[in-house]
Backbone as JSON Lines, residues from 0, in Angstrom:
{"i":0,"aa":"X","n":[-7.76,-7.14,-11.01],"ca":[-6.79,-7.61,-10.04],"c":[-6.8,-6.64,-8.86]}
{"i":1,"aa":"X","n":[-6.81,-7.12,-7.43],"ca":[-6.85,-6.59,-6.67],"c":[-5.41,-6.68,-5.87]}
{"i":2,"aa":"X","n":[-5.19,-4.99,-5.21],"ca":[-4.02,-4.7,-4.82],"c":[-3.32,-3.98,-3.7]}
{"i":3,"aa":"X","n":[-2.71,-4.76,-2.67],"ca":[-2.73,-3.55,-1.27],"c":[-1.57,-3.36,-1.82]}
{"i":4,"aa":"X","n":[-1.43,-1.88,-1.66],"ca":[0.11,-1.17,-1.35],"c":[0.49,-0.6,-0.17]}
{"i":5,"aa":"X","n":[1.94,-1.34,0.24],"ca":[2.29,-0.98,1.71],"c":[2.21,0.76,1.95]}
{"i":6,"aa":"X","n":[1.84,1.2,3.28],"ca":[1.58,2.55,3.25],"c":[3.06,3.0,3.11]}
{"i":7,"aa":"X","n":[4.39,2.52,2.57],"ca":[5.78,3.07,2.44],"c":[5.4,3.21,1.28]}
{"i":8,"aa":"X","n":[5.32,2.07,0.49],"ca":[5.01,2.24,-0.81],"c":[4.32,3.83,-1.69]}
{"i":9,"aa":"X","n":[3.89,3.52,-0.81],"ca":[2.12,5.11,-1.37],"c":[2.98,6.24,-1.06]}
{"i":10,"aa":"X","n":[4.2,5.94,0.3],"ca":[4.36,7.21,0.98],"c":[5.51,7.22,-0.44]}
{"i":11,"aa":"X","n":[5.85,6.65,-0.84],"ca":[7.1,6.66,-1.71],"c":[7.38,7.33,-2.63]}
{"i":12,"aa":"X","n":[5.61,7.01,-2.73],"ca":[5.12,7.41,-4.83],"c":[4.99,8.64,-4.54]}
{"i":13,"aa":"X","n":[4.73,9.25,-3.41],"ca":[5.39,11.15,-3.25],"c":[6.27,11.48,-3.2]}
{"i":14,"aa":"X","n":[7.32,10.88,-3.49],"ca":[8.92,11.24,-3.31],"c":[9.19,11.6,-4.9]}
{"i":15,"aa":"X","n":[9.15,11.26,-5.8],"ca":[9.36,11.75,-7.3],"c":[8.43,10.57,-8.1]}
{"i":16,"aa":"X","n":[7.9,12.07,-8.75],"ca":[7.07,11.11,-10.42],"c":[7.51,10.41,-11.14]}
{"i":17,"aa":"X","n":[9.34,9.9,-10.86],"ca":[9.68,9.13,-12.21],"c":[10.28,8.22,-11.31]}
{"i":18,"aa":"X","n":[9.62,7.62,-10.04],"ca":[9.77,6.44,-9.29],"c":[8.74,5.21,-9.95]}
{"i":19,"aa":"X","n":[9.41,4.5,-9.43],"ca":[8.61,3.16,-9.59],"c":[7.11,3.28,-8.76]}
{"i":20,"aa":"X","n":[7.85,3.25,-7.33],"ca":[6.37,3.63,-6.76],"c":[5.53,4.27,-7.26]}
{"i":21,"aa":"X","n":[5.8,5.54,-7.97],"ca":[4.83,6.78,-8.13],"c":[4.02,6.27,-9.45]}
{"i":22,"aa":"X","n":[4.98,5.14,-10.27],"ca":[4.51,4.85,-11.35],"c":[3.03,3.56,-11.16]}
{"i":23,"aa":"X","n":[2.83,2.94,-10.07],"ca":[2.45,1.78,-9.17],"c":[1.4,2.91,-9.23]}
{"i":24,"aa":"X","n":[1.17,3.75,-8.27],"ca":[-0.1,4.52,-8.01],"c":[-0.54,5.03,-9.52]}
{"i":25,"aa":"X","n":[0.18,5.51,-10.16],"ca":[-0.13,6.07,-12.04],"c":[-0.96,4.72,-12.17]}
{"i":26,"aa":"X","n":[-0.66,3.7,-12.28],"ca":[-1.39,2.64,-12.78],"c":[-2.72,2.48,-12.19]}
{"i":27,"aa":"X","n":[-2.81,2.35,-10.71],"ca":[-4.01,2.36,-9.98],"c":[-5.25,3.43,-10.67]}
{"i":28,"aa":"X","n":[-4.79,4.66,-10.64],"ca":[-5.52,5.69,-10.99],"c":[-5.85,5.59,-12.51]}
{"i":29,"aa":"X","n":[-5.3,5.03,-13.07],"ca":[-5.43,5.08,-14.66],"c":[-6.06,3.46,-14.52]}
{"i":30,"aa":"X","n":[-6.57,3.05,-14.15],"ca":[-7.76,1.39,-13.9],"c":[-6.68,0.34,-14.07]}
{"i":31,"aa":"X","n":[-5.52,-0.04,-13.85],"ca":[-4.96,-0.75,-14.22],"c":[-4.88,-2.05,-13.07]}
{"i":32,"aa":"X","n":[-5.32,-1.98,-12.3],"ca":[-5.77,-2.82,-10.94],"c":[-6.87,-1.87,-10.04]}
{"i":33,"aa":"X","n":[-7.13,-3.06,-9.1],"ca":[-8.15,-2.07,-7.84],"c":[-7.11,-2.24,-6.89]}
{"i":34,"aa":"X","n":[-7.15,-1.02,-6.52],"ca":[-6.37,-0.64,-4.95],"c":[-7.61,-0.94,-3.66]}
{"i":35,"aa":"X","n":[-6.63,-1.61,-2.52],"ca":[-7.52,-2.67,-1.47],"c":[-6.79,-1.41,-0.8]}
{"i":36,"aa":"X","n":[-7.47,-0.68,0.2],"ca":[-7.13,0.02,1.94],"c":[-8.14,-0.35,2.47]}
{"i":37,"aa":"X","n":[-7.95,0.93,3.53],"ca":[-8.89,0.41,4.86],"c":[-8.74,1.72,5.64]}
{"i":38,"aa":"X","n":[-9.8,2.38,6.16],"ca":[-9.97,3.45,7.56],"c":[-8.2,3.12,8.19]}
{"i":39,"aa":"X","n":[-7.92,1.96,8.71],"ca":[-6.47,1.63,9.06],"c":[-5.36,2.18,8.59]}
{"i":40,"aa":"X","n":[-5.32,1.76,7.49],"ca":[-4.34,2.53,6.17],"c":[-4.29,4.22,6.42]}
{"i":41,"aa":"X","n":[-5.6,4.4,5.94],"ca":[-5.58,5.98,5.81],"c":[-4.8,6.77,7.48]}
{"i":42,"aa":"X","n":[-5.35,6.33,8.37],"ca":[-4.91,6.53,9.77],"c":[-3.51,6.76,9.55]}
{"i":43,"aa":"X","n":[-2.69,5.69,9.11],"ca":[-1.26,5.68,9.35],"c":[-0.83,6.29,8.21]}
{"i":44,"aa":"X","n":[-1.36,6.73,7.02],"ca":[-0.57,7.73,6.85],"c":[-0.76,9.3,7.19]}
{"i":45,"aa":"X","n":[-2.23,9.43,7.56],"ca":[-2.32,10.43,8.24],"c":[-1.03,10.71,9.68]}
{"i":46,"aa":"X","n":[-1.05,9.84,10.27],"ca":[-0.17,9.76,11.48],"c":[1.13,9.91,10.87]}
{"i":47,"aa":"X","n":[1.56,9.13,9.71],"ca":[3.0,8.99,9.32],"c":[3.25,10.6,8.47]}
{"i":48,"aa":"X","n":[2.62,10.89,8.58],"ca":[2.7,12.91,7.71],"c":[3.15,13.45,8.41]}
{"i":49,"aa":"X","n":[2.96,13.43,9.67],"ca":[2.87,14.42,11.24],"c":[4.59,13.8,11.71]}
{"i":50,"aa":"X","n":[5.65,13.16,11.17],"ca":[6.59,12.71,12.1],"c":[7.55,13.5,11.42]}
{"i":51,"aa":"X","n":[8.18,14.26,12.15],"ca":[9.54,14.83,11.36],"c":[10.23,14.59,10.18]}
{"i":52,"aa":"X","n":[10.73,13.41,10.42],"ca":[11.49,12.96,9.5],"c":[10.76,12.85,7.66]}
{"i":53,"aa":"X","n":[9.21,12.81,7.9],"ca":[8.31,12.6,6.69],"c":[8.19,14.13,6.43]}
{"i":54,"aa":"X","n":[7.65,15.09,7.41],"ca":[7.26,16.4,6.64],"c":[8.24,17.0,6.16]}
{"i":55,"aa":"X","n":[8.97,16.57,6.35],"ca":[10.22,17.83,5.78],"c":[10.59,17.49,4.14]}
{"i":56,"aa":"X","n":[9.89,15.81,3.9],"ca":[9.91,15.52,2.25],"c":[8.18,15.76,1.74]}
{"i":57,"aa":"X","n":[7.14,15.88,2.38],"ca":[5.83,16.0,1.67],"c":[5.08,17.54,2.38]}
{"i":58,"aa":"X","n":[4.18,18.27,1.74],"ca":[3.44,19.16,2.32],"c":[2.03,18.2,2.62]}
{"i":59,"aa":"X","n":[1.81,19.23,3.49],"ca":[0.28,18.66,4.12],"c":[-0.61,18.05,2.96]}
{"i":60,"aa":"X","n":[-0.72,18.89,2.03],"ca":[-1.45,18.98,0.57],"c":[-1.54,17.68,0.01]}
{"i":61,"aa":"X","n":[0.21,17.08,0.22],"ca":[0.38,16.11,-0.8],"c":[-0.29,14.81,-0.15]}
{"i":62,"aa":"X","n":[-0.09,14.72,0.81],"ca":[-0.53,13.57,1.76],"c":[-2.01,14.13,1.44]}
{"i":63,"aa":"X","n":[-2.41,14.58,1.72],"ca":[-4.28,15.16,1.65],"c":[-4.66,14.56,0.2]}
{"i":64,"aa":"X","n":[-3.95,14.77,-0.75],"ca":[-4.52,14.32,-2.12],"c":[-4.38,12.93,-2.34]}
{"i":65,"aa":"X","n":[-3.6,12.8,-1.57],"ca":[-3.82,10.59,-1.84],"c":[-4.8,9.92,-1.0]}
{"i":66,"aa":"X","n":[-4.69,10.73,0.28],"ca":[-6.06,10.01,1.0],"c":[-7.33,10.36,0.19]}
{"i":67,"aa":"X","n":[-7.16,11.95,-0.18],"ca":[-8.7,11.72,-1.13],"c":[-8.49,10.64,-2.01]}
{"i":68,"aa":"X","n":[-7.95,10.38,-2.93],"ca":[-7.94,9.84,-4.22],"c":[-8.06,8.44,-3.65]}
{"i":69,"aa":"X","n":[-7.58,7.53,-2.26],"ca":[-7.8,6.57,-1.76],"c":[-9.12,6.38,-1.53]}
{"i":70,"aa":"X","n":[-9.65,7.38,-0.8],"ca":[-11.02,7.59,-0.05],"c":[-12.48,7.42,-1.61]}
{"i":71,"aa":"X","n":[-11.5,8.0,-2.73],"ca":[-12.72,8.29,-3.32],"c":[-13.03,6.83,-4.53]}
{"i":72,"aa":"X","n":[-11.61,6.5,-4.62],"ca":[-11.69,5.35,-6.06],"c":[-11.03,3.93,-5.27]}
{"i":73,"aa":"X","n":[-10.39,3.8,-4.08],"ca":[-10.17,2.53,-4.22],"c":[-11.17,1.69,-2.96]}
{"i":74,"aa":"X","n":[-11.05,0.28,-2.88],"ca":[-12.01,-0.39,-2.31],"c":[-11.24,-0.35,-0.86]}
{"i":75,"aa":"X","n":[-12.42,0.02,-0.23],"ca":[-11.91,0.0,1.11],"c":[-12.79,-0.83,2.33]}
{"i":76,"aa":"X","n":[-11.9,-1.52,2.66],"ca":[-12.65,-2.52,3.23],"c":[-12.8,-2.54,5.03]}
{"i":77,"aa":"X","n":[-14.0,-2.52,4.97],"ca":[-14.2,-2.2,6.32],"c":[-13.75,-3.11,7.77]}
{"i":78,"aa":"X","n":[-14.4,-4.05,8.52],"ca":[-13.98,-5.02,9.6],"c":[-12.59,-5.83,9.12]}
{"i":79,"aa":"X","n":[-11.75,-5.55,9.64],"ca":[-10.43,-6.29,9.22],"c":[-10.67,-7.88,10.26]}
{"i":80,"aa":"X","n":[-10.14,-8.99,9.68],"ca":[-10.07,-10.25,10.21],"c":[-8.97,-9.8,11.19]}
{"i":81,"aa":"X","n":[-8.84,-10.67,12.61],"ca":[-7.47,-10.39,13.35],"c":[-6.8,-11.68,12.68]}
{"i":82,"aa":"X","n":[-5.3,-11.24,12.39],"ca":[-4.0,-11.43,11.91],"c":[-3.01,-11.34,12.81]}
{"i":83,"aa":"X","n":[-2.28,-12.21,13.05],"ca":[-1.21,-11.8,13.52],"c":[0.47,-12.91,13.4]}
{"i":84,"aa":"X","n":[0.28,-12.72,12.12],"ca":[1.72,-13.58,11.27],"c":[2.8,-12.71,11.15]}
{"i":85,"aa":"X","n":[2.75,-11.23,11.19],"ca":[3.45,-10.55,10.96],"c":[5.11,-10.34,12.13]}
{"i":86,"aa":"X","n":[6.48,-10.45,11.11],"ca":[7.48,-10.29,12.77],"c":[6.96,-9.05,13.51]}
{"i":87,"aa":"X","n":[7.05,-7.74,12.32],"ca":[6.31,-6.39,13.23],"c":[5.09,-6.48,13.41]}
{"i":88,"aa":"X","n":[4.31,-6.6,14.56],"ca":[3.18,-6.96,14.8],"c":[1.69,-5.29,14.14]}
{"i":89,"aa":"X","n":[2.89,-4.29,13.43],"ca":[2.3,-2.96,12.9],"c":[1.76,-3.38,11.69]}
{"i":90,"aa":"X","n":[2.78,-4.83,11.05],"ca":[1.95,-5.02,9.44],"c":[1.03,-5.56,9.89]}
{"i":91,"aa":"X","n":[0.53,-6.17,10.64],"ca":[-0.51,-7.36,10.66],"c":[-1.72,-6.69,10.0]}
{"i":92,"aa":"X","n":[-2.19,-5.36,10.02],"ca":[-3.44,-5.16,9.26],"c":[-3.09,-4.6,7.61]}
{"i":93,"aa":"X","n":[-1.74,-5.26,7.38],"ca":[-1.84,-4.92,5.82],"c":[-2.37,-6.0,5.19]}
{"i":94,"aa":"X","n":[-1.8,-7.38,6.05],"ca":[-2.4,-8.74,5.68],"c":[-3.78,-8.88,5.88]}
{"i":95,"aa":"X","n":[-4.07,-8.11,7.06],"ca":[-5.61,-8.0,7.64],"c":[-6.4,-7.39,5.84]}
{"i":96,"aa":"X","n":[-6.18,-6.57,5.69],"ca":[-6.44,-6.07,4.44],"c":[-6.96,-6.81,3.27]}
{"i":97,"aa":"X","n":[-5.69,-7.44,2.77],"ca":[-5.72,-7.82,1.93],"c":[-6.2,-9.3,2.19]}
{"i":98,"aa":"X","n":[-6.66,-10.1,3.12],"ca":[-7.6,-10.81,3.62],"c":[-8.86,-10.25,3.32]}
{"i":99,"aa":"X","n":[-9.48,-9.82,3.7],"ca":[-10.99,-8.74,3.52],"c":[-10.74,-8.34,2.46]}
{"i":100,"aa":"X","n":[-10.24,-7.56,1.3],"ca":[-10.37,-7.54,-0.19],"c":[-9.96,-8.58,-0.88]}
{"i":101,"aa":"X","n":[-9.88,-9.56,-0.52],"ca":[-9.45,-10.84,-1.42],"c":[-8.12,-10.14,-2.35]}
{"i":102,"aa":"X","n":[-7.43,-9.67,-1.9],"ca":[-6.41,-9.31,-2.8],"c":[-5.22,-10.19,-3.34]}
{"i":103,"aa":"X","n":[-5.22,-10.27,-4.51],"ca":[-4.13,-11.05,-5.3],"c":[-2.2,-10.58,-4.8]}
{"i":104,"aa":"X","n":[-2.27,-9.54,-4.6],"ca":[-1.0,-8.94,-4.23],"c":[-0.81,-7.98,-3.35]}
{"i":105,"aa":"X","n":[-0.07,-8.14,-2.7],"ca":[0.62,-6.85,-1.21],"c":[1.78,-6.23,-1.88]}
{"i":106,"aa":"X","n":[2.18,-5.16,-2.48],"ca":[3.25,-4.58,-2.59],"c":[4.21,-4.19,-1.24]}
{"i":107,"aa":"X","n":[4.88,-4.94,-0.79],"ca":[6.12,-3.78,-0.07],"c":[7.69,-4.09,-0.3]}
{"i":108,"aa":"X","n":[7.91,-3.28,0.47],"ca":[10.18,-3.26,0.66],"c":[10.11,-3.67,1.7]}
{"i":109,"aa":"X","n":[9.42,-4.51,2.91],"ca":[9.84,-4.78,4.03],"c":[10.18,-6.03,3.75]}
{"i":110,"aa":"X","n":[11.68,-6.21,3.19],"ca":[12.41,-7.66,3.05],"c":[12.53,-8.29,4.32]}
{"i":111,"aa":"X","n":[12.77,-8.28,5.21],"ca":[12.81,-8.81,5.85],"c":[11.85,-9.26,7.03]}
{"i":112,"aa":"X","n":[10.69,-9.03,6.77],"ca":[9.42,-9.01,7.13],"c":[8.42,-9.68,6.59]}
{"i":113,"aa":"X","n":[7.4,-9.04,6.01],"ca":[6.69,-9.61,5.23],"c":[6.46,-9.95,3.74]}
{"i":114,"aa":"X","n":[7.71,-9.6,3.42],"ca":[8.13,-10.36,2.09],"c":[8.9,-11.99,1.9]}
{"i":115,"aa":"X","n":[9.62,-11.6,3.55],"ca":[9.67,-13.27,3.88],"c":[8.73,-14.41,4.25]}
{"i":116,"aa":"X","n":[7.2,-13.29,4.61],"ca":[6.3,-14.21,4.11],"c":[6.11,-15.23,2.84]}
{"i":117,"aa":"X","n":[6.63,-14.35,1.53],"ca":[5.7,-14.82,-0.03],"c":[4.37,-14.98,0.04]}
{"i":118,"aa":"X","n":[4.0,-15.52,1.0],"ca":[1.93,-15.29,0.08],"c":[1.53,-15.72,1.91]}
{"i":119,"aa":"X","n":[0.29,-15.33,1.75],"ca":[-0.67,-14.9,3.15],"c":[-1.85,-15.39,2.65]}
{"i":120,"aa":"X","n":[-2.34,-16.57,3.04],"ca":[-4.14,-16.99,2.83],"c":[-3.84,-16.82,0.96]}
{"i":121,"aa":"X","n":[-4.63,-16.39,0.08],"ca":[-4.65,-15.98,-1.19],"c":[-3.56,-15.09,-1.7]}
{"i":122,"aa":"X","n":[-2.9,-14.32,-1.03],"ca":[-2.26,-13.04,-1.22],"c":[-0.86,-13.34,-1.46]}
{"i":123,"aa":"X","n":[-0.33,-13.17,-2.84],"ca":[1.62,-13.05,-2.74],"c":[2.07,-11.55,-2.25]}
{"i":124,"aa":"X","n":[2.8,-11.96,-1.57],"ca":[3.79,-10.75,-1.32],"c":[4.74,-10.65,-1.79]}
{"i":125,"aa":"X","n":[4.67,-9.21,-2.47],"ca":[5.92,-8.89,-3.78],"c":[6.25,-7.56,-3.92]}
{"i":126,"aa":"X","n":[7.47,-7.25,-4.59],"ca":[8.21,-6.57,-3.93],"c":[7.61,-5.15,-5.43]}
{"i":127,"aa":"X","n":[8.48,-3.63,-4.9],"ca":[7.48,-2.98,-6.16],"c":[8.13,-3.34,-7.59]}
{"i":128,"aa":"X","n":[9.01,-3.8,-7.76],"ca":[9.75,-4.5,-8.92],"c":[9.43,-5.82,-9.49]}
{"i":129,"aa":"X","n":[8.85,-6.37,-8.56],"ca":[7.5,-7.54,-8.91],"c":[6.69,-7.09,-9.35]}
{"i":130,"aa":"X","n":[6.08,-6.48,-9.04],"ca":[4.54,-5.63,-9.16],"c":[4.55,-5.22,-10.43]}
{"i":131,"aa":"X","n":[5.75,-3.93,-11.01],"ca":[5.82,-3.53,-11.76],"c":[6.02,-4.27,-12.93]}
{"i":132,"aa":"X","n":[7.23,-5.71,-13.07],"ca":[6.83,-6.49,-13.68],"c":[5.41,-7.51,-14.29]}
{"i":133,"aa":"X","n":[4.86,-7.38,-13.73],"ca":[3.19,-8.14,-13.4],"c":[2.67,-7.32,-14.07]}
{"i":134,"aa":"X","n":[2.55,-6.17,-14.27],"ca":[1.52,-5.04,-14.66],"c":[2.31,-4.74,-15.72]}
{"i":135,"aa":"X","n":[3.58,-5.27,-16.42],"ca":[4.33,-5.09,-17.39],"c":[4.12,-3.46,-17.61]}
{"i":136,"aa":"X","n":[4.73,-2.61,-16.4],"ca":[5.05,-1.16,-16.65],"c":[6.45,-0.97,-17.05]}
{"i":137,"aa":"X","n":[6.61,0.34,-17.4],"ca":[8.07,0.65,-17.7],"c":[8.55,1.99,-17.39]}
């Protein structure tokens, strides 16, 4: 099963190990789905490390070890299709994404966004309490 996680999501699963999110990436890394990014992805959270309000909850380090671990095990897909369904016109390359990995699921919390999508071309959009249900974690 293939799987984008919103870059909040990822940024999340650094906030504590006994999150849901953090438990979402545990699964990825332990083969329990393929994780879908993109050069795109990695960008914004590189960019999203650098804003005040984020460094003062992650060290450089921590952000550095997910882009490796992105960079090294999940599928990353190169030419994104142009998209543009999104209300914030910033998600459009998560859908872009998960278009180009044929991905079964988009994880995010943007309720009022692109979760009011529900599904994109092939792709449901679901929330990480969906997800986590689906992958029957606990």
């Amino acid at each position: 099963m293939r799987v984008v996680l919103d870059t909040n999501v990822l940024l999340s699963a650094l906030l504590r190990v006994d999150s849901k999110p953090y438990k979402l990436v545990r699964a990825w890394l332990d083969g329990r789905f393929e994780l879908v990014s993109s050069d795109a992805q990695l960008e914004e959270l590189r960019r999203a490390s650098r804003y005040e309000q984020v460094r003062r909850y992650f060290a450089p380090a921590e952000i550095g070890w997910l882009i490796n671990r992105i960079r090294e095990r999940a599928l990353l897909v190169g030419r994104l299709p142009k998209v543009e369904v999104a209300d914030d016109p910033g998600d459009d390359f998560l859908l872009a994404m998960a278009a180009a990995g044929k991905a079964e699921y988009l994880v995010t919390g943007d309720k009022s966004g692109l979760l009011a999508l529900e599904r994109h071309l092939g792709t449901q959009l679901v929330t990480v309490r969906e997800m986590f249900s689906t992958l029957k974690l606990r």
